[in-house]
LOROVO-111375 format. One record per residue (C-alpha): residue number from 1; residue in three letters; x, y, z. Coordinates in nm, 3 decimals, m for minus. Layout:
residues N
<atom i="NUM" aa="ALA" east="X" north="Y" up="Z"/>
...
//
This chain:
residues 162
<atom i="1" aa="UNK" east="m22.775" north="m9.811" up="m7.833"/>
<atom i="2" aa="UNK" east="m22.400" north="m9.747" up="m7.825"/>
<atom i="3" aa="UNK" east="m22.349" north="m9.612" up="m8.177"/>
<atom i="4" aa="UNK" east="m22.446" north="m9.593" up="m8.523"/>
<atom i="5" aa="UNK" east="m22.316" north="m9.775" up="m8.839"/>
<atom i="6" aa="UNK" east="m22.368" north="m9.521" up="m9.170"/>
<atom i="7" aa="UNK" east="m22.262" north="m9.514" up="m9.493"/>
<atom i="8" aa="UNK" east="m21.914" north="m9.709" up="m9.390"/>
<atom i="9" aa="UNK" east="m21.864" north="m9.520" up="m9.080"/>
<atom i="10" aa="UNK" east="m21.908" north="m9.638" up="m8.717"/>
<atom i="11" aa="UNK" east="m21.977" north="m9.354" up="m8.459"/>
<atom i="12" aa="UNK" east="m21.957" north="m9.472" up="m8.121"/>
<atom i="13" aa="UNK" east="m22.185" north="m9.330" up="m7.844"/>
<atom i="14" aa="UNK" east="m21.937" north="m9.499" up="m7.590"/>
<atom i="15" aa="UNK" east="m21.542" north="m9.522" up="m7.652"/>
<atom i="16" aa="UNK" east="m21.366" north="m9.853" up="m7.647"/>
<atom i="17" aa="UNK" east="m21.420" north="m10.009" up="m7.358"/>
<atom i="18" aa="UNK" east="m21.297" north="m10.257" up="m7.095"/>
<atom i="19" aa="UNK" east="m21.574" north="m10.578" up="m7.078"/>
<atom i="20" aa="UNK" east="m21.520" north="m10.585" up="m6.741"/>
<atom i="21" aa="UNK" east="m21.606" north="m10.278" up="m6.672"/>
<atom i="22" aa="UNK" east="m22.034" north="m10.263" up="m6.695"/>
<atom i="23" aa="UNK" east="m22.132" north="m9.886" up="m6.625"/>
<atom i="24" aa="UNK" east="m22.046" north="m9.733" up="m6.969"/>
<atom i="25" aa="UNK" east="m21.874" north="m9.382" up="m6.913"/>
<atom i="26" aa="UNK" east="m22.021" north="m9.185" up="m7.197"/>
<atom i="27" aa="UNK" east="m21.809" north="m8.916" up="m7.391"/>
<atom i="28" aa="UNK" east="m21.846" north="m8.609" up="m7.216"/>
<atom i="29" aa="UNK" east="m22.086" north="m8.698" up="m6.978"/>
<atom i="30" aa="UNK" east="m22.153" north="m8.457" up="m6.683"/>
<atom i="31" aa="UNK" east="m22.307" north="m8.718" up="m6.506"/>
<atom i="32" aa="UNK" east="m22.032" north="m9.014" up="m6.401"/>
<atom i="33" aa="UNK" east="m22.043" north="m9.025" up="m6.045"/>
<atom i="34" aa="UNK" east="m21.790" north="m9.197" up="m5.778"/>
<atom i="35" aa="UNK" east="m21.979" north="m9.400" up="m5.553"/>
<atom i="36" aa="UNK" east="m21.852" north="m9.495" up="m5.241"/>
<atom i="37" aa="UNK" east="m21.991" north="m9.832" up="m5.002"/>
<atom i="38" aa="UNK" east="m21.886" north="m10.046" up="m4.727"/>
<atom i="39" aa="UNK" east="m21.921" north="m10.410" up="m4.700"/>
<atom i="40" aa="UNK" east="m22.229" north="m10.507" up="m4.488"/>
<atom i="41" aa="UNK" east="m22.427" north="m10.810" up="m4.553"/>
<atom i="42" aa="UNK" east="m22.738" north="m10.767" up="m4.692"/>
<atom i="43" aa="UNK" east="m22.729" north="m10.442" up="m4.846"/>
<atom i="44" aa="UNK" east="m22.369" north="m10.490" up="m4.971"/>
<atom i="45" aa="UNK" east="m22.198" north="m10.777" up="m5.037"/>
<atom i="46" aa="UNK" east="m21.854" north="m10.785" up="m5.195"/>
<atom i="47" aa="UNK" east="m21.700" north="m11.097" up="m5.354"/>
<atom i="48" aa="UNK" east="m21.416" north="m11.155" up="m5.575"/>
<atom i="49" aa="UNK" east="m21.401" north="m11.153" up="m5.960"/>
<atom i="50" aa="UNK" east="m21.474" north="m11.508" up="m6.167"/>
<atom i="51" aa="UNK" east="m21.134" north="m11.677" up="m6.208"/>
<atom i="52" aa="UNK" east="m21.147" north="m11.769" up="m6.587"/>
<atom i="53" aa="UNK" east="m21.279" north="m11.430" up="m6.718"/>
<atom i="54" aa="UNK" east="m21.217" north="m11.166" up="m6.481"/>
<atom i="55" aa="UNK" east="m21.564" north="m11.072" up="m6.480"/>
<atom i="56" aa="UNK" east="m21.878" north="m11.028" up="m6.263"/>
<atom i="57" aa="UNK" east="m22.127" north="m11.226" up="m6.248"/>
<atom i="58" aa="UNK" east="m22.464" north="m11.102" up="m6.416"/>
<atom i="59" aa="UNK" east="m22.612" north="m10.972" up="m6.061"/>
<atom i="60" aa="UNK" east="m22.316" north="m10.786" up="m5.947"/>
<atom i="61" aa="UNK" east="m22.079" north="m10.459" up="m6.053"/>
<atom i="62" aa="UNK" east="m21.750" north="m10.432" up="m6.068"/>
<atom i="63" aa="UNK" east="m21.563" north="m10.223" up="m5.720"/>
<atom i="64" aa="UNK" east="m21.281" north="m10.164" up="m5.579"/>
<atom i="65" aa="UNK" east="m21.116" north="m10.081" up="m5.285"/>
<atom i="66" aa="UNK" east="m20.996" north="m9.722" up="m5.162"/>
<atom i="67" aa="UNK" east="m20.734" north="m9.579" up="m5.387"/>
<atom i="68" aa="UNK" east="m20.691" north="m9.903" up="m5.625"/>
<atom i="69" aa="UNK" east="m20.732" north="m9.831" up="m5.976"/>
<atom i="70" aa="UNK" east="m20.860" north="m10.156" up="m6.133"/>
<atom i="71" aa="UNK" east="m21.177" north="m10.351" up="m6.038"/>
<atom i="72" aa="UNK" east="m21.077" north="m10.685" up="m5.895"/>
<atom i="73" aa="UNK" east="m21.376" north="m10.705" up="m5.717"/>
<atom i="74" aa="UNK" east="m21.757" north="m10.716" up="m5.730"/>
<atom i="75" aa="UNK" east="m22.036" north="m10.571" up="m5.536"/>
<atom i="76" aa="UNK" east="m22.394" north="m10.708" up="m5.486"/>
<atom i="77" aa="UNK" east="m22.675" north="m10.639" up="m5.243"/>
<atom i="78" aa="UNK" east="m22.967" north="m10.465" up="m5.189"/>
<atom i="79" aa="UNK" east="m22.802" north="m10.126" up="m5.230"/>
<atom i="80" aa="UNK" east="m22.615" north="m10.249" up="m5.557"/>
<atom i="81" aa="UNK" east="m22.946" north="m10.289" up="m5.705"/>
<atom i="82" aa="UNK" east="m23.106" north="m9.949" up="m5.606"/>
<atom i="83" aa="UNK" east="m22.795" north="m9.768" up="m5.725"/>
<atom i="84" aa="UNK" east="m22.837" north="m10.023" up="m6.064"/>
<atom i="85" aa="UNK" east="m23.200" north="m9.875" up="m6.089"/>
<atom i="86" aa="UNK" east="m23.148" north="m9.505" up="m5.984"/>
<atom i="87" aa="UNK" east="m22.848" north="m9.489" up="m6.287"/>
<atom i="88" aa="UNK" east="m23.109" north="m9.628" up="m6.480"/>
<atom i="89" aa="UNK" east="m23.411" north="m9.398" up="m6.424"/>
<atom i="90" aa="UNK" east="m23.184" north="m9.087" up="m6.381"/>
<atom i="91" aa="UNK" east="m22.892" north="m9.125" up="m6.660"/>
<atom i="92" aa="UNK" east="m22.582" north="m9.168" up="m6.521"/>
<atom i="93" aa="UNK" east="m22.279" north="m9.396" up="m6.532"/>
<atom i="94" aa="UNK" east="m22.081" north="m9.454" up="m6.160"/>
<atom i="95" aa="UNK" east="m21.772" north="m9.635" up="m6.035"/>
<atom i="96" aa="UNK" east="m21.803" north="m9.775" up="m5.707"/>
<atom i="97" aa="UNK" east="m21.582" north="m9.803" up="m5.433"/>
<atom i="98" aa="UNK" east="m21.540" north="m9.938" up="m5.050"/>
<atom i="99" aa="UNK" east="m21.405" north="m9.735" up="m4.807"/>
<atom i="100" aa="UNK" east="m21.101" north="m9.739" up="m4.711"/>
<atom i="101" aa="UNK" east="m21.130" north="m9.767" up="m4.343"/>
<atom i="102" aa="UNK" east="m21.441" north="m9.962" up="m4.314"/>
<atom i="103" aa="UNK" east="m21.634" north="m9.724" up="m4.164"/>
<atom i="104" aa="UNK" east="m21.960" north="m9.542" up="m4.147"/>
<atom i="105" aa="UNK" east="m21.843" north="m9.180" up="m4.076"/>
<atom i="106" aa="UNK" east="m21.789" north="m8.986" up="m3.753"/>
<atom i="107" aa="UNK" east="m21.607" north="m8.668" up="m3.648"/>
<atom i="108" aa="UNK" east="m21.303" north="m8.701" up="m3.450"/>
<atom i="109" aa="UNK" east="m21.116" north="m8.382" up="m3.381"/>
<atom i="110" aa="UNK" east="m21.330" north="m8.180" up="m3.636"/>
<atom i="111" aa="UNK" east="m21.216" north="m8.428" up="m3.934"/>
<atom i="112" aa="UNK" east="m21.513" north="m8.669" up="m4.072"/>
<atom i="113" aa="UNK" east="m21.417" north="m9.031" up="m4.140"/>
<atom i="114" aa="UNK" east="m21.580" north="m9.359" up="m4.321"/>
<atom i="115" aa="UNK" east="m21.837" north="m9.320" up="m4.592"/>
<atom i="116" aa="UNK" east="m21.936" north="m8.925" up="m4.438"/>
<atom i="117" aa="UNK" east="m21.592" north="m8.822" up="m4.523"/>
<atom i="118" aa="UNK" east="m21.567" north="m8.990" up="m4.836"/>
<atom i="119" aa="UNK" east="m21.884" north="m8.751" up="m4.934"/>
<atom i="120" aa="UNK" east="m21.779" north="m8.402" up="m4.700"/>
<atom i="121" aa="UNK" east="m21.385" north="m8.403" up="m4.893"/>
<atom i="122" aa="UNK" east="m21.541" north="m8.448" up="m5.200"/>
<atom i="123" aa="UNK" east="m21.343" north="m8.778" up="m5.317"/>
<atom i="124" aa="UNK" east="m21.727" north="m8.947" up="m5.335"/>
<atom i="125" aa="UNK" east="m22.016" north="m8.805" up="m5.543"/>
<atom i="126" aa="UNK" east="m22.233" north="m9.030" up="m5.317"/>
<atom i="127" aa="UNK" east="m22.233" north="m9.288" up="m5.022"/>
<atom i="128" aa="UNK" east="m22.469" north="m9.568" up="m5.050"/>
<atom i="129" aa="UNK" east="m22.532" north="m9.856" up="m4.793"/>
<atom i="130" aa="UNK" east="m22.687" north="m9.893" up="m4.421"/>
<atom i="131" aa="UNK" east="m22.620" north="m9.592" up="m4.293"/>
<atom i="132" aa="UNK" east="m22.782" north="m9.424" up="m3.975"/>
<atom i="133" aa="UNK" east="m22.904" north="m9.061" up="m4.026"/>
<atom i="134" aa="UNK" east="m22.840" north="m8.895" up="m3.740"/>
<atom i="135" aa="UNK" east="m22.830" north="m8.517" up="m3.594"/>
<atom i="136" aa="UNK" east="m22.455" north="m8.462" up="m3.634"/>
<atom i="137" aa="UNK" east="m22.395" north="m8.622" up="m4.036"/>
<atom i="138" aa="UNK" east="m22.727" north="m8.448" up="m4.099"/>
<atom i="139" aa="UNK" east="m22.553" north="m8.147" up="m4.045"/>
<atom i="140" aa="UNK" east="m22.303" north="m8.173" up="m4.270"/>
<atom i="141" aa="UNK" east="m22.432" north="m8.415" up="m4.598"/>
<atom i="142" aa="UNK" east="m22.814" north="m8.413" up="m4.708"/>
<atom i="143" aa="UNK" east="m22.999" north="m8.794" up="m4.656"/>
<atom i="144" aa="UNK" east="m23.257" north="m8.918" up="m4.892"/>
<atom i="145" aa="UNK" east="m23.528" north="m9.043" up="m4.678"/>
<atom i="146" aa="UNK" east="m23.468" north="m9.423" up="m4.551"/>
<atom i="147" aa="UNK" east="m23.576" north="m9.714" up="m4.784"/>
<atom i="148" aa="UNK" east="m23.519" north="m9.927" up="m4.504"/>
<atom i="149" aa="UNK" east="m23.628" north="m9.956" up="m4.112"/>
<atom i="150" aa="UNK" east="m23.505" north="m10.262" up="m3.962"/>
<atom i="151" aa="UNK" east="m23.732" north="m10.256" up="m3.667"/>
<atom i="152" aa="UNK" east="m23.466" north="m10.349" up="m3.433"/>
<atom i="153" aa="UNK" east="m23.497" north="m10.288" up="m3.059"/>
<atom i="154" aa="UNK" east="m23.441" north="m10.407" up="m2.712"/>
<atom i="155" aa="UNK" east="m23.673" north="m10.600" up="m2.477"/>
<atom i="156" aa="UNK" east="m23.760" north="m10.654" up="m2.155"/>
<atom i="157" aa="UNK" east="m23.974" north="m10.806" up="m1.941"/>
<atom i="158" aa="UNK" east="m24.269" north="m10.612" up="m1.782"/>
<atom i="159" aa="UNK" east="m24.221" north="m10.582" up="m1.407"/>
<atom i="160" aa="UNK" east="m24.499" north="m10.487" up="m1.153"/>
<atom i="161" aa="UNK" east="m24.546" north="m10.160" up="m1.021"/>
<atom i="162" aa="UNK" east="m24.236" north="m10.019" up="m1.169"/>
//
């Protein structure tokens, strides 16, 4: 529902907005978060806008990157669609983002980088993607628990008597 038509008058729920532009920011909602990602194939997979309309196609949201104010790109992926369904099931709207650096996050002379610091200096609301939890970002941002274990691991060859 985005409004109601009464007597001769419209009342919007939404103001006027850009049809590009899929997450709805409702008036004076508390809850519009900045979401921040990085490109990595399967859980996020950026691609550019359709030519003729300027628009996403059905499965993806519009991003950008770092600082740039319009959306000339789209996002998909595994992590696309859980943020899609958390907004959902919670009530909010988001605008989503890549990194500007590309990276995860680590500290390097006491200042965080990548997704971490996107989160820790408070330019990101939230970080979403494949991201490893580990002792050092656990100290400083809160994980949810994984939705994802890849199982990867290294192998070798059983030798005898060593």
């Amino acid at each position: 529902r985005v409004g109601s038509f009464r007597e001769s008058n419209l009342t919007l729920t939404y103001p006027a907005w850009d049809p590009q532009f899929s997450t709805l920011r409702p008036r004076n909602n508390e809850r519009h978060l900045n979401v921040v990602t990085l490109e990595e194939r399967p859980f996020v997979i950026v691609a550019s806008m359709e030519h003729r309309g300027q628009v996403c196609m059905r499965d993806s949201i519009p991003c950008r990157r770092g600082d740039n104010p319009t959306h000339s790109l789209c996002c998909k992926g595994f992590c696309m669609d859980i943020l899609k369904k958390l907004s959902s099931r919670i009530r909010f709207s988001f605008e989503v983002y890549l990194v500007s650096n590309g990276k995860h996050g680590k500290r390097i002379q006491g200042v965080w980088n990548g997704l971490i610091g996107e989160v820790v200096y408070k330019r990101a609301d939230l970080a979403i993607g494949s991201l490893t939890i580990n002792e050092e970002r656990s100290e400083i941002v809160d994980f949810t628990v994984p939705f994802v274990e890849t199982g990867i691991s290294v192998m070798v060859a059983r030798s005898n008597g060593t």
